[in-house]
Structure formats: structure tokens, C-alpha cells
C-alpha positions in Angstrom: 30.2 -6.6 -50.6 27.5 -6.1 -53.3 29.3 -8.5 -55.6 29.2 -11.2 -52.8 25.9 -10.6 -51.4 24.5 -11.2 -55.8 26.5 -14.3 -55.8 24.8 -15.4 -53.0 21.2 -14.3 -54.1 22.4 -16.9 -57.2 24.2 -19.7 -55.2 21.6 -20.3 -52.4 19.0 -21.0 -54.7 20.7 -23.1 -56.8 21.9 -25.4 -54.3 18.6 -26.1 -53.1 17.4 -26.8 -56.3 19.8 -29.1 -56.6 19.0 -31.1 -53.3 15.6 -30.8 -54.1 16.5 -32.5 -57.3 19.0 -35.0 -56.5 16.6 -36.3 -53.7 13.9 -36.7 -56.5 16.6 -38.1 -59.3 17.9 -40.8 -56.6 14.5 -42.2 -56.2 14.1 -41.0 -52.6 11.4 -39.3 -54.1 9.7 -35.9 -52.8 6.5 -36.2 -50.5 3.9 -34.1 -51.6 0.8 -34.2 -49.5 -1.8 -31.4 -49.4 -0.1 -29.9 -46.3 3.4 -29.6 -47.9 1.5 -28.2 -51.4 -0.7 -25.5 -48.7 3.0 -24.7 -47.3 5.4 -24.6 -50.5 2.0 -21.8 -51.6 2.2 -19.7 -48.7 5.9 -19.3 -49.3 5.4 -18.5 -53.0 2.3 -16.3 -52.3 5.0 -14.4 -49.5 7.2 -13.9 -52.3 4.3 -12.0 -54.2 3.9 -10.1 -51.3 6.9 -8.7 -50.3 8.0 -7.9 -53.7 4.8 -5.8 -54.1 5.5 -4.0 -51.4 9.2 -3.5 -52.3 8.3 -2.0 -56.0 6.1 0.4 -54.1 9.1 1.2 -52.2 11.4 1.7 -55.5 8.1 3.5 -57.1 8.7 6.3 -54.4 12.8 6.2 -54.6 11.8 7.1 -58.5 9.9 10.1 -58.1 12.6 11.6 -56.1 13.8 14.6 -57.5 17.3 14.0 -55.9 19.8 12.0 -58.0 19.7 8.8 -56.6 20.4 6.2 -59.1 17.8 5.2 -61.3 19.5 2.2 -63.2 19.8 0.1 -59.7 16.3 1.1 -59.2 15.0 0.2 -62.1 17.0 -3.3 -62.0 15.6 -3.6 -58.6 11.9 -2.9 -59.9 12.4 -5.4 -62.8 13.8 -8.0 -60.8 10.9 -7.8 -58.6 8.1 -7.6 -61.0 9.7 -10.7 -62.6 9.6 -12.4 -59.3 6.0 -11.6 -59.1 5.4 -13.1 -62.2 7.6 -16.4 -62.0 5.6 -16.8 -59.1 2.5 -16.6 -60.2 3.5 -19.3 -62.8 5.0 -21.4 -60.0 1.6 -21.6 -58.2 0.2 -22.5 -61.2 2.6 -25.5 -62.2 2.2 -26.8 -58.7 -1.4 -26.9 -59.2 -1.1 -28.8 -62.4 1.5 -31.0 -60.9 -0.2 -31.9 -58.1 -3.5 -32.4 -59.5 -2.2 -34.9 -61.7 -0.2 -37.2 -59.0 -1.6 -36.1 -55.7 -0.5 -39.0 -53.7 2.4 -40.5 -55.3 6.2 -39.3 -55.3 7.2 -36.7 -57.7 10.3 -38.0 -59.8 12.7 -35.2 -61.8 10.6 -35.2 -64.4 7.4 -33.7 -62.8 9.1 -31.7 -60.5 11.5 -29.7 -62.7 9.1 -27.5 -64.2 8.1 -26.6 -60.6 11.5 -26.3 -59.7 12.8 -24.5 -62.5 10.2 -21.5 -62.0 11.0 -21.3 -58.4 14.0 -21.1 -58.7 13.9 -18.2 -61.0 11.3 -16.8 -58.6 13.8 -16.8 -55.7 16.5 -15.5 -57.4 14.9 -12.3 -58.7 13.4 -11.8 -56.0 16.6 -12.3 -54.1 18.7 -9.9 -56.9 15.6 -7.2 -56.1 16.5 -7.1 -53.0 20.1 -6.8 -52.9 19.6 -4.2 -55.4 17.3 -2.3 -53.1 19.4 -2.6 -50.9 22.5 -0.9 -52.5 20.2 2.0 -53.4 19.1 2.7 -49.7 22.4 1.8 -48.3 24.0 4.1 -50.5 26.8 1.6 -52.1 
């Protein structure tokens, strides 16, 4: 179950990425107004959130004097605090990719640096989960 539940945590992402992409690629082009750069930050800034909030959770499942396993919560806190970081740089790409073409349609080759660090974003934050998942869970 684990196993399938990382593979996801990998797949999802990556198949939006590559719509996201392929839209942008095919010359369809990807609106980006003020609005959708507002939403696309409050998603990213989410992110930030919850994975604080989830390495103070595997911060108290450390100090546990019980022998819970300390390498999935360690992976889980890494994954997270690398998903805090890739974020961070993701609102900051967005900001330099947008300031330099607010109106017009992004093509691949603006938006892949955006993409690329959410992406990464996502998926450890997604692999930080699952991981602290397993640990409470018990599997």
C-alpha cells in the first residue's frame, strides 16, 4: 500500500506538469493574469503551511522515547523542509516570470523553471506526507 500510495505522490504531479506543459508547448498557451498568479501563490503559500505544521508534528514523534522509527521520520521531516524550500523558490520564479510578461501567454520556455520547482515542491511535500503517514499508521 505504501509503495502505491509513493508512486502516486510521483505520478500525479508529473502528469500535471506535463498538461501544464503540453498546453504551453502546443501554443495554446497558458493565461496568466494577476488573479490566476494571486491563486497559483495561495496554493504554493498552503504548501508552506501545512508542511510547517507537519515537521512540528514529526519534531514531537522524535522526542519520543518509544521506538518509533526514526529513519521514516526523519525522511518525512526532509521531505518536508525541502518542500518548504522549493516553494519558497517557486514564489519567487513566479514573481520573476510574471513581472517580465504580465499580460502575454507564457510559452515552455518561461514556464519551465516555474514548473520544474513546483513540481518538485509537490512531490516532497507529497512523499512527506505519505511518509508521515506510515509512521502514525504504524505500516
Amino acid at each position: 500500500m505504501w509503495c502505491t500510495l509513493g508512486v502516486l505522490a510521483l505520478a500525479v504531479p508529473t502528469v500535471y506538469v506535463f498538461l501544464v506543459a503540453r498546453a504551453a508547448h502546443t501554443g495554446e498557451g497558458v493565461a496568466f493574469s494577476e488573479a490566476s498568479r494571486t491563486r497559483y501563490f495561495e496554493a504554493v503559500k498552503t504548501l508552506v503551511t501545512a508542511a510547517g505544521v507537519a515537521i512540528a508534528i514529526v519534531a514531537a514523534g522524535l522526542r519520543q522515547t518509544s521506538s518509533a522509527p526514526t529513519g521514516i521520520l526523519r525522511f518525512a521531516a526532509l521531505s518536508l523542509a525541502f518542500c518548504v524550500v522549493f516553494s519558497a523558490c517557486t514564489m519567487l520564479e513566479m514573481s520573476r516570470v510574471y513581472a517580465g510578461a504580465p499580460t502575454a501567454p507564457l510559452n515552455l520556455k518561461k514556464l519551465s523553471s516555474v514548473l520544474v520547482l513546483g513540481y518538485l515542491a509537490l512531490v516532497t511535500f507529497l512523499l512527506g506526507f505519505v511518509f508521515l503517514a506510515r509512521f502514525i499508521v504504524g505500516g
